[in-house]
C-alpha positions as CSV (number, residue, x, y, z in Angstrom):
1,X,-9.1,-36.4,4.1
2,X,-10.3,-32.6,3.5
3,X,-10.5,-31.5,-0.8
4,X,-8.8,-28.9,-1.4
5,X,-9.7,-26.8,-4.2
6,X,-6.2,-25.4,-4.4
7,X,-5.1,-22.0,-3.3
8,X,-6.2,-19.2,-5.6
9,X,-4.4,-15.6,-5.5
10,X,-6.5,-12.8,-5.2
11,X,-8.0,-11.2,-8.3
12,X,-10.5,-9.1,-7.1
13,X,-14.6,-9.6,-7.4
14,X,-16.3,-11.2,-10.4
15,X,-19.1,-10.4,-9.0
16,X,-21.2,-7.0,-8.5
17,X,-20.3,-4.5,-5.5
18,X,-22.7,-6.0,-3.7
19,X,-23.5,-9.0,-1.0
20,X,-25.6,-11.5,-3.1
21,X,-29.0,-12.5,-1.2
22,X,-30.0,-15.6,-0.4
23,X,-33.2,-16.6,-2.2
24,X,-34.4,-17.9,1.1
25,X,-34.8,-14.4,2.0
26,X,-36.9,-13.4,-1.0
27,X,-39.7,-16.6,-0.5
28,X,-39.7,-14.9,3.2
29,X,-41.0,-11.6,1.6
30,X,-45.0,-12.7,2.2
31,X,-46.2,-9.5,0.3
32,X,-43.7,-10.9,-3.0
33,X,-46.3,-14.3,-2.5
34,X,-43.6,-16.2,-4.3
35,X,-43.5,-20.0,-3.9
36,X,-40.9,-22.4,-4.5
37,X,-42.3,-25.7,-6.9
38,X,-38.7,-27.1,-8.0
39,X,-35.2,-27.8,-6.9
40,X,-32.6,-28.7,-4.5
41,X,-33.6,-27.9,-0.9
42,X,-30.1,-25.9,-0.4
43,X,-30.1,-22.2,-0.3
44,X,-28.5,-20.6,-3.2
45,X,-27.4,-16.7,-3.5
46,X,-28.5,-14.1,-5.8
47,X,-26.4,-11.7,-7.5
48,X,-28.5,-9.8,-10.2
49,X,-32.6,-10.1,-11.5
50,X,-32.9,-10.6,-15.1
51,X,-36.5,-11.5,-17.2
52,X,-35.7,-12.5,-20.7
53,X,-38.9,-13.8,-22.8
54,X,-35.6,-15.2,-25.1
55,X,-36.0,-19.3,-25.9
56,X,-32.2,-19.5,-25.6
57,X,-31.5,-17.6,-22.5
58,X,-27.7,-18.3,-22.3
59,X,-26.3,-15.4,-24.4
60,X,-27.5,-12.7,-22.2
61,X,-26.3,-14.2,-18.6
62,X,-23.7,-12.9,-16.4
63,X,-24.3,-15.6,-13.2
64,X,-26.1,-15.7,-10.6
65,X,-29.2,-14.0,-11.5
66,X,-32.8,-15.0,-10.6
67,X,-33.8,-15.6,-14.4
68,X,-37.8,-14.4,-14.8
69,X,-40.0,-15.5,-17.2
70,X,-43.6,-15.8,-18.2
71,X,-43.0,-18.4,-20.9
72,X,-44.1,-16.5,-23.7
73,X,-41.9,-18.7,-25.5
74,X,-43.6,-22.2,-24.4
75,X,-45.6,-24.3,-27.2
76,X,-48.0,-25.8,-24.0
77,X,-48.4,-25.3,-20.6
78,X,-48.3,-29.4,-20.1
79,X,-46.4,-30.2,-23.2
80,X,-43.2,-29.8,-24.8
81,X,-40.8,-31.5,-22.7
82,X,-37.6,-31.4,-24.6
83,X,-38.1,-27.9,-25.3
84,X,-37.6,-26.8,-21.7
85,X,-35.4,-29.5,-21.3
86,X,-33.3,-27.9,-23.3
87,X,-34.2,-24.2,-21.9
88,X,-33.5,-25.1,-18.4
89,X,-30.4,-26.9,-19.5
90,X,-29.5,-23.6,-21.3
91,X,-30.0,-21.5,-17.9
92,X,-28.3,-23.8,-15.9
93,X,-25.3,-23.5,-18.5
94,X,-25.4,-19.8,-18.3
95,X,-25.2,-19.4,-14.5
96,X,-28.3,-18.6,-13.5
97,X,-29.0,-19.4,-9.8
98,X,-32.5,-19.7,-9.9
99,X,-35.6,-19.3,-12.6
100,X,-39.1,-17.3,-11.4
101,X,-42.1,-18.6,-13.4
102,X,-44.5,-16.1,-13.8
103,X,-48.4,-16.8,-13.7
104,X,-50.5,-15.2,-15.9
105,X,-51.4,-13.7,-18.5
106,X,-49.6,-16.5,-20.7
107,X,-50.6,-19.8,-18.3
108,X,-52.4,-19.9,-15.9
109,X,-50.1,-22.4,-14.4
110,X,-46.5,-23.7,-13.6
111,X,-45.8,-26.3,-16.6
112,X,-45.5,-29.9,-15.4
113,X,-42.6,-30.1,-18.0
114,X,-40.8,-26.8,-16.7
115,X,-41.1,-28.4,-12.9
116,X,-39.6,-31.9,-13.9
117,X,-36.4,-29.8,-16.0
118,X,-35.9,-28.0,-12.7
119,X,-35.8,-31.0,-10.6
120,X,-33.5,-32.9,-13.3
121,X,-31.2,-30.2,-13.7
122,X,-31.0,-28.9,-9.9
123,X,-32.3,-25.3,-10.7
124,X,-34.7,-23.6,-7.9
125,X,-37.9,-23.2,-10.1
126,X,-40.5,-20.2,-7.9
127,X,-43.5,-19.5,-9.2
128,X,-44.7,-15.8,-8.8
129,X,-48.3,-14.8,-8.7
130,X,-49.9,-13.2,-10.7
131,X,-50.8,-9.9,-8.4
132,X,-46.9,-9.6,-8.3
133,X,-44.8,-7.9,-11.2
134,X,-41.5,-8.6,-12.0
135,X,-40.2,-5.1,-11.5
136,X,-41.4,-6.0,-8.1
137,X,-39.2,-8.8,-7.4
138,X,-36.2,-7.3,-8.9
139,X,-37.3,-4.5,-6.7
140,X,-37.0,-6.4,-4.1
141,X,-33.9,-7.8,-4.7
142,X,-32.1,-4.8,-5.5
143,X,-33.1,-3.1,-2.2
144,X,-31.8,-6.9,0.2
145,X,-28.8,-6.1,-1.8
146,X,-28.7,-2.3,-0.8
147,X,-29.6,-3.2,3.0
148,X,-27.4,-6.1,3.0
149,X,-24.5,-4.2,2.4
150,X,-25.5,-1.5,4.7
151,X,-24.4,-4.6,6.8
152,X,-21.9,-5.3,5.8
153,X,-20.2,-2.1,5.6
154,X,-21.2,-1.5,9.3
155,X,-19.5,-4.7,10.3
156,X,-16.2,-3.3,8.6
157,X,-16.5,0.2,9.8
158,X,-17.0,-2.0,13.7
159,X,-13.9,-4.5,13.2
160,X,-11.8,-1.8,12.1
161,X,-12.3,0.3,14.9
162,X,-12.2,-2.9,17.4
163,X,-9.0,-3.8,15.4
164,X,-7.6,-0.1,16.3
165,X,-8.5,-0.2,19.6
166,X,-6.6,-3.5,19.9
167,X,-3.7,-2.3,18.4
168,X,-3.8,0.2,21.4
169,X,-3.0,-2.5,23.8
170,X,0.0,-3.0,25.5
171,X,0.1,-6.4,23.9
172,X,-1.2,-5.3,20.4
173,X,-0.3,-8.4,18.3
174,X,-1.9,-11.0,20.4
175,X,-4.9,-8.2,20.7
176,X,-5.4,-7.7,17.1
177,X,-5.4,-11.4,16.1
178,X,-8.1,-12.2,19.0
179,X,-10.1,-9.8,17.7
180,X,-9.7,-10.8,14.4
181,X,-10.5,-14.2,15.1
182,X,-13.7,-13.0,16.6
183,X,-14.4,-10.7,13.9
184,X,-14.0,-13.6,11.8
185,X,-15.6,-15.8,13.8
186,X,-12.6,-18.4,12.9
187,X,-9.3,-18.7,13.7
188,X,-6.5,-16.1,13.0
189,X,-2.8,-16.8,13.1
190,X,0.9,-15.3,12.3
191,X,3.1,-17.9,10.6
192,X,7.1,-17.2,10.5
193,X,8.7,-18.0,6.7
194,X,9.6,-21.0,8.2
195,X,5.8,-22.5,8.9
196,X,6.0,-21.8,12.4
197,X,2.9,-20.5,14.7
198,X,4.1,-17.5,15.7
199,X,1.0,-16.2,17.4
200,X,-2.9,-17.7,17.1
201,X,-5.9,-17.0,18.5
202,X,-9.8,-18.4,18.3
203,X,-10.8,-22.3,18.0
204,X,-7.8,-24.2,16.5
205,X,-8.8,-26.3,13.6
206,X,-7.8,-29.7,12.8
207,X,-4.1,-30.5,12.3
208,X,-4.3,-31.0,8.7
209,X,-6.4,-27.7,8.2
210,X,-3.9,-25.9,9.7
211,X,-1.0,-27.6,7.6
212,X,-2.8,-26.5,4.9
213,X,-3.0,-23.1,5.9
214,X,0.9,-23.1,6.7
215,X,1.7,-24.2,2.9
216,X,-1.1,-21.6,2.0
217,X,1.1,-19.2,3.7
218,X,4.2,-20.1,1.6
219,X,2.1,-19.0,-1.9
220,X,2.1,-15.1,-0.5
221,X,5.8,-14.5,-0.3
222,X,6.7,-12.2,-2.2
223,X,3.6,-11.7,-4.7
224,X,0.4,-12.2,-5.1
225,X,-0.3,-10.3,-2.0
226,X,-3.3,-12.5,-1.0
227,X,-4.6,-15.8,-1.8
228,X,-7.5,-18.5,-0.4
229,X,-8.1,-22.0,-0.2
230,X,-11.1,-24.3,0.6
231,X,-9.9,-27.0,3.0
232,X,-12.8,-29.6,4.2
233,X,-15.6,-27.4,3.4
234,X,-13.6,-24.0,5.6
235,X,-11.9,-21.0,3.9
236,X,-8.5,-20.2,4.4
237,X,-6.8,-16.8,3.6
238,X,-3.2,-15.3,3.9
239,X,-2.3,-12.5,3.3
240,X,1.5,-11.0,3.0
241,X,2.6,-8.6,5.8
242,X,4.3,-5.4,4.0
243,X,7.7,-4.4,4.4
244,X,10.6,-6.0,4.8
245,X,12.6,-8.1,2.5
246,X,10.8,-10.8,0.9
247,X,11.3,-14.1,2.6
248,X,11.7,-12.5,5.9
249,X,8.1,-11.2,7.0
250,X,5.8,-13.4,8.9
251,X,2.0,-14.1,7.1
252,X,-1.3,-13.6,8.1
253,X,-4.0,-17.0,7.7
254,X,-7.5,-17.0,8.9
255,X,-9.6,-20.2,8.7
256,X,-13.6,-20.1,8.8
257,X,-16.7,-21.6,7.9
258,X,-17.2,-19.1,5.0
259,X,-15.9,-16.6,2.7
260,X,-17.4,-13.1,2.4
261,X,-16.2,-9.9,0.9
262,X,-16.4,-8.5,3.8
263,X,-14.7,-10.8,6.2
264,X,-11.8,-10.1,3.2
265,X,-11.8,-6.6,4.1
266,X,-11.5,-7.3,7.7
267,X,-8.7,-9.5,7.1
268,X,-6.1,-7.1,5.1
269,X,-6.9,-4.0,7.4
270,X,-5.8,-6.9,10.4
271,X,-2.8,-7.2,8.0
272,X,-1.9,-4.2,7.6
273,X,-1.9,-3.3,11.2
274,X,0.0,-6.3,12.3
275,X,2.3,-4.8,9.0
276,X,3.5,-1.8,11.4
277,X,3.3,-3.6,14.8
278,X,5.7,-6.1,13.9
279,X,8.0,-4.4,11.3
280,X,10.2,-3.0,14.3
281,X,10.5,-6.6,15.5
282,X,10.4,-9.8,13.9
283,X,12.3,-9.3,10.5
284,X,15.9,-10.4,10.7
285,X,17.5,-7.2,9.2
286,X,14.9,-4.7,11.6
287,X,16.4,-6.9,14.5
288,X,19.8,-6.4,14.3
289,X,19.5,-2.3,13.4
290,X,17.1,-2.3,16.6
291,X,19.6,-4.2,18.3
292,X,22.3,-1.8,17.1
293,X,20.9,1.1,18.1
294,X,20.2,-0.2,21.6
295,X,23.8,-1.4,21.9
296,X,25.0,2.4,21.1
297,X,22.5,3.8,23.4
298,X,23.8,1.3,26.0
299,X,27.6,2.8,25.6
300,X,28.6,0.1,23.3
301,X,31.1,1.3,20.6
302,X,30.5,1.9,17.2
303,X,32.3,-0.9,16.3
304,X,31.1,-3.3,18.3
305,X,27.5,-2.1,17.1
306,X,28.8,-2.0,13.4
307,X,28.2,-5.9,12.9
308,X,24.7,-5.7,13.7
309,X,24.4,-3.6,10.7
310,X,26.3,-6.0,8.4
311,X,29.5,-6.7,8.2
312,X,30.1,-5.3,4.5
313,X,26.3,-3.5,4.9
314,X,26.7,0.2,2.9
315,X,24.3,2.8,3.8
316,X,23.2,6.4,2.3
317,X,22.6,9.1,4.6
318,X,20.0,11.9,3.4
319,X,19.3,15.3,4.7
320,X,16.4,16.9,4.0
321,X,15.2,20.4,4.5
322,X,11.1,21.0,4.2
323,X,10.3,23.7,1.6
324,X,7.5,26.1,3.1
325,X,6.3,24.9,6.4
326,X,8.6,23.8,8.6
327,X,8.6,19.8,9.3
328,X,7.6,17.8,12.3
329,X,7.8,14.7,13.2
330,X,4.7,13.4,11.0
331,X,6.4,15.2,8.0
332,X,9.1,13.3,8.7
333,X,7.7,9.9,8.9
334,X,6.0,10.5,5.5
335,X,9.5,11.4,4.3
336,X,10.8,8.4,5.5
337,X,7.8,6.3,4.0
338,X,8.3,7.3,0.8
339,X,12.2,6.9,0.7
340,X,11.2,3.4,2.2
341,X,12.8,3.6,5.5
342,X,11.9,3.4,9.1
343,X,15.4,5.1,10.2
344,X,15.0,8.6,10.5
345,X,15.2,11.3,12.8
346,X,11.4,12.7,13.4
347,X,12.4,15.6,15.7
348,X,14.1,18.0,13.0
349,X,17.4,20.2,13.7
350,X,16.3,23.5,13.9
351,X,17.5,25.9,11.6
352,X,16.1,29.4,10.5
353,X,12.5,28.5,11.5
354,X,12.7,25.5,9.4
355,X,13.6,21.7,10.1
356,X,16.5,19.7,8.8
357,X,15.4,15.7,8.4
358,X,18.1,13.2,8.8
359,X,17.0,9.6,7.2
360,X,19.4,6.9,6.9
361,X,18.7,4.2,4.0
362,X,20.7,1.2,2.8
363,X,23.0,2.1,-0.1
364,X,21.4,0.3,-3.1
365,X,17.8,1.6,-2.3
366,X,17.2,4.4,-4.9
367,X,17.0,8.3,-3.6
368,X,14.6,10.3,-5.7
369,X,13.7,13.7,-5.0
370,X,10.4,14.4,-3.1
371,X,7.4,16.9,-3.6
372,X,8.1,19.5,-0.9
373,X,11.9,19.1,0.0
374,X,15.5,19.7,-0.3
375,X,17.6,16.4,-0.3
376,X,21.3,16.1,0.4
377,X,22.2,12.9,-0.3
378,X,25.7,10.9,0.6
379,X,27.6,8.7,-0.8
380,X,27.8,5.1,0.0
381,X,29.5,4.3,3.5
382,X,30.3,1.2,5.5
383,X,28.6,1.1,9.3
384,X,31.7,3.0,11.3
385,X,32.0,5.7,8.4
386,X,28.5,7.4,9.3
387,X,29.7,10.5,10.2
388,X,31.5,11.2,7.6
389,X,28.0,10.0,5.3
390,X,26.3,12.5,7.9
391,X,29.2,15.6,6.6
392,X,28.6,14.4,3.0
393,X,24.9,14.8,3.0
394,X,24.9,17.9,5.1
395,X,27.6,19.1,2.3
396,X,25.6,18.2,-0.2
397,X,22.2,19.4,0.9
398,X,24.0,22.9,1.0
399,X,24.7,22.7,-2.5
400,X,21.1,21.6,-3.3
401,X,20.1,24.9,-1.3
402,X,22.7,27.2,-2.7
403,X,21.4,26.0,-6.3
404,X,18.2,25.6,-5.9
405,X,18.1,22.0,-6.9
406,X,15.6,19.4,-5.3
407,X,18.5,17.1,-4.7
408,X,21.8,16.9,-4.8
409,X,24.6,14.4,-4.7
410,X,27.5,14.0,-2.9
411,X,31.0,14.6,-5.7
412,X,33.0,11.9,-4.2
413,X,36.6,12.5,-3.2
414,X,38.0,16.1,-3.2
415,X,41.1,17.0,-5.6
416,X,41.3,20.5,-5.4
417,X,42.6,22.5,-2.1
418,X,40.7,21.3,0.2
419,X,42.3,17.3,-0.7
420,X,45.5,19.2,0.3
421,X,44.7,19.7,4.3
422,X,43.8,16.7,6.6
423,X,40.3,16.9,8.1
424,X,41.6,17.1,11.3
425,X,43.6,20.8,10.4
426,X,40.4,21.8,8.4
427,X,38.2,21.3,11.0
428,X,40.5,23.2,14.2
429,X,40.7,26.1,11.1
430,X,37.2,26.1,10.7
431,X,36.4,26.6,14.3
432,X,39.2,29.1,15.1
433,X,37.8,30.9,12.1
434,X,34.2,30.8,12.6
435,X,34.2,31.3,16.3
436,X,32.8,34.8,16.5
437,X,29.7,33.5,15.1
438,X,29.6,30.1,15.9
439,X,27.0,30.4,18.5
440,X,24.4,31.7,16.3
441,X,22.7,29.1,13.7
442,X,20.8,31.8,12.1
443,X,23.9,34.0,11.0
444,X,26.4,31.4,9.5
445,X,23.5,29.5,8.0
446,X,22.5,32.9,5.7
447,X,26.9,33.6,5.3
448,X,27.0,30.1,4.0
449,X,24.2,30.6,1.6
450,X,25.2,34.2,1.1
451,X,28.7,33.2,-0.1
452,X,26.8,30.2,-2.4
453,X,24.9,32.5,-3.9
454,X,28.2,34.7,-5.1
455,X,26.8,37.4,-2.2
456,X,23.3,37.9,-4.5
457,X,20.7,39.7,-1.3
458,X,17.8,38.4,-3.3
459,X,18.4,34.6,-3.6
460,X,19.8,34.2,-0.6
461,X,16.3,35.9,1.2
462,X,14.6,33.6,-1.6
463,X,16.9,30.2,-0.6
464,X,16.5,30.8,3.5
465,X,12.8,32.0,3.4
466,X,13.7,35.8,5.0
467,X,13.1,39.3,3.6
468,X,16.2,40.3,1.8
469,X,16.9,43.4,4.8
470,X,17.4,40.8,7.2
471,X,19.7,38.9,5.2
472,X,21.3,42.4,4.9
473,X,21.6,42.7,8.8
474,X,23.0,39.3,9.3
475,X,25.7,39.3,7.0
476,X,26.4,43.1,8.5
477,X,26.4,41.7,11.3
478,X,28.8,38.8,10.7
479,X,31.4,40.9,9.2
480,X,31.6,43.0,12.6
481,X,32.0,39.7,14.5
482,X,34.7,38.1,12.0
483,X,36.2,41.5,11.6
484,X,36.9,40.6,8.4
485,X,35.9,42.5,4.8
486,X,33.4,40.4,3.4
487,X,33.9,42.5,-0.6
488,X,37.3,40.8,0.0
489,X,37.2,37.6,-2.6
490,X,40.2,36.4,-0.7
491,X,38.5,36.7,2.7
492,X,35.2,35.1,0.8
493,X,37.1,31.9,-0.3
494,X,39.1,31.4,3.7
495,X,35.6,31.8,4.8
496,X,33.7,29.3,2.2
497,X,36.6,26.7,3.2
498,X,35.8,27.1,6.8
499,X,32.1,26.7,6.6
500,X,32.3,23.2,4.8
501,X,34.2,22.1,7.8
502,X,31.4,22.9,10.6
């Protein structure tokens, strides 16, 4: 049966920013001369060089270093064996992955009792000559570290683009998972909250690896965003797609035959791709808006499409104008990203050279105002009362203009004059009253925030981004289409009635 060293969640590097190197690679060095006299024949990895002349080495480890030493310390060069028992028992406590014995000018050769510790206690003992400093080897070291993450962070910068470019594909989840796999050089796969293999690619492992690697999967939802497992001598690692609501988002597990830093990187940029590529389409509650939308597009009525949405779902609808540069659809989408919604309208209503956003959010998610906009926000309103959510926010986005707020909210039920005239009367009012200038965007945007702004020439140029002479044409220009005396406060409120009806 595999041992399992139970799954871990991720908590960063203990290590240094750095691959280790294997001390394999150091003996290779022939102009280091180094030669190893003790130890297991297994490779072991090196994280840091550190030469201490201290008899009790322990206090001033980290793990993983290549301890050096010229035995300074030592009573004999054949003697003395429970001293460096004890000294190599020390080191080995401490973490260190290997001790370098330096010859000369203390002894002239490698203690028979230092050798027979080593053996006992399963520490690589290497012997360095004498031509061959220490700053030397931890030279050396220092620069297989540099060039081994040169290495590594090619490998990264290659998988990341191969991962893009697999995104590309007309079949981009399948894509990115084989390339993952081969990136891996393992086996990649998406598992559904419910265990299932959604999508795998690369050499399946055994049955019970794989189980493992489904229940490793149930660990990352919702929090810790990551975590790992050793199954049978392979790694295993999931990691949590984003978005969604938790429970309802597939997970990411890769199995292979070793765990690097960098494979970890691999593996959440592959997780964060196959984050946006299946956002859209396998979580329950993204289905049934998609399949909403699709069903209104298809000439379904609204409430036919309404259960889709939820039954008793309550949304907020937002309207957001861009301050300075007018918005585009990538403006949009980071709106949307940082409300926390996919549904929004990234093609902008034009208006006065600027762009008016539309996002639609679900009611309880929290509406805070953004760096660089105007909101409007609505009230809460069931599926088949969007419209009127759409009038709200649009109401209330005016008022966030007109006030030079960064947000405002919609006031809830009218009960003053206007809670005195159906909608339907208001609205045939408004457009008999407004049609001279109903054709023109630009002139009963600046009357509407003309008559917000008590008629000031100065704000209003300030609120719709104009010199304050063309504010003064437009409204001139108004009051010859309406016929109508604009000084008038009579005529002023009949007209501010009428506007928050179109």
């Amino acid at each position: 049966m595999p041992q399992s060293s139970g799954p871990t969640g991720s908590t960063g590097p203990t290590g240094p920013p750095t691959p280790a190197v294997p001390l394999s690679a150091l003996l290779a060095l022939t102009e280091l001369g180094l030669r190893k006299v003790a130890g297991p024949e297994e490779d072991v990895p090196l994280r840091w060089v550190h030469t201490s002349e201290m008899a009790d080495p322990l206090p001033y480890l980290l793990g993983g270093e290549l301890l050096l030493t010229a035995g300074a310390h030592f009573e004999s060069a054949a003697g003395a064996g429970a001293y460096l028992d004890r000294y190599v028992a020390r080191a080995v406590d401490g973490g260190a992955a290997a001790l370098g014995f330096g010859l000369a000018p203390v002894h002239d050769e490698t203690p028979r009792a230092l050798v027979a510790a080593c053996e006992r206690y399963g520490l690589p003992l290497v012997e360095v000559p004498p031509a061959t400093p220490f700053t030397t080897v931890a030279r050396a070291v220092w620069q297989a570290m540099a060039e081994a993450r040169d290495r590594e962070l090619r490998r990264v910068t290659e998988a990341q683009q191969a991962l893009a470019s697999a995104a590309a594909r007309p079949d981009p989840v399948p894509a990115v998972l084989r390339r993952l796999a081969r990136s891996a050089t393992g086996w990649a796969a998406l598992v559904s909250p419910g265990g299932q293999e959604l999508y795998a690619a690369g050499p399946a492992p055994a049955a019970e690896v794989r189980e493992a690697a489904r229940r490793l999967a149930g660990t990352v939802r919702p929090a810790p965003a990551s975590a790992t497992d050793t199954v049978g001598g392979l790694q295993l690692a999931a990691y949590a797609l984003a978005g969604g609501a938790p429970g309802d988002r597939p997970v990411l597990v890769v199995v292979t035959g070793h765990r690097d830093p960098a494979g970890h990187t691999i593996g959440g940029v592959a997780a964060v791709l196959l984050s946006l590529l299946t956002g859209p389409h396998l979580g329950t509650a993204e289905a049934g808006r998609s399949a909403a939308l699709v069903r209104l597009l298809l000439g379904a009525p609204p409430e036919e499409a309404a259960p889709l949405l939820g039954a008793r779902a309550q949304w907020t609808v937002v309207h957001a104008l861009r301050r300075g540069p007018a918005a585009g659809p990538l403006a949009a989408a980071a709106l949307g990203t940082a409300l926390g919604t996919a549904l929004f309208d990234g093609q902008p209503d034009t208006d006065i050279g600027t762009g008016t956003v539309k996002l639609l959010l679900p009611a309880g998610r929290e509406v805070t105002p953004q760096p660089g906009w105007t909101l409007g926000v609505s009230g809460p309103v069931g599926a088949g009362e969007l419209p009127a959510g759409d009038a709200q926010a649009a109401g209330a986005l005016r008022r966030a203009v007109a006030t030079r707020s960064a947000m405002a909210l919609h006031r809830g039920g009218d009960t003053g004059v206007a809670g005195l005239v159906s909608p339907g009367e208001a609205r045939d009012h408004a457009r008999a009253t407004l049609a001279p200038v109903a054709d023109s965007a630009a002139l009963v945007a600046t009357l509407r925030a003309w008559l917000a702004l008590h008629g000031s020439w100065d704000r209003t140029a300030v609120a719709l981004q104009v010199h304050r002479n063309t504010v003064r044409q437009r409204i001139a220009r108004a009051a010859a289409l309406l016929d109508m005396d604009l000084d008038d406060p009579d005529t002023r409120m009949e007209l501010w009635f009428a506007l928050r009806w179109i």
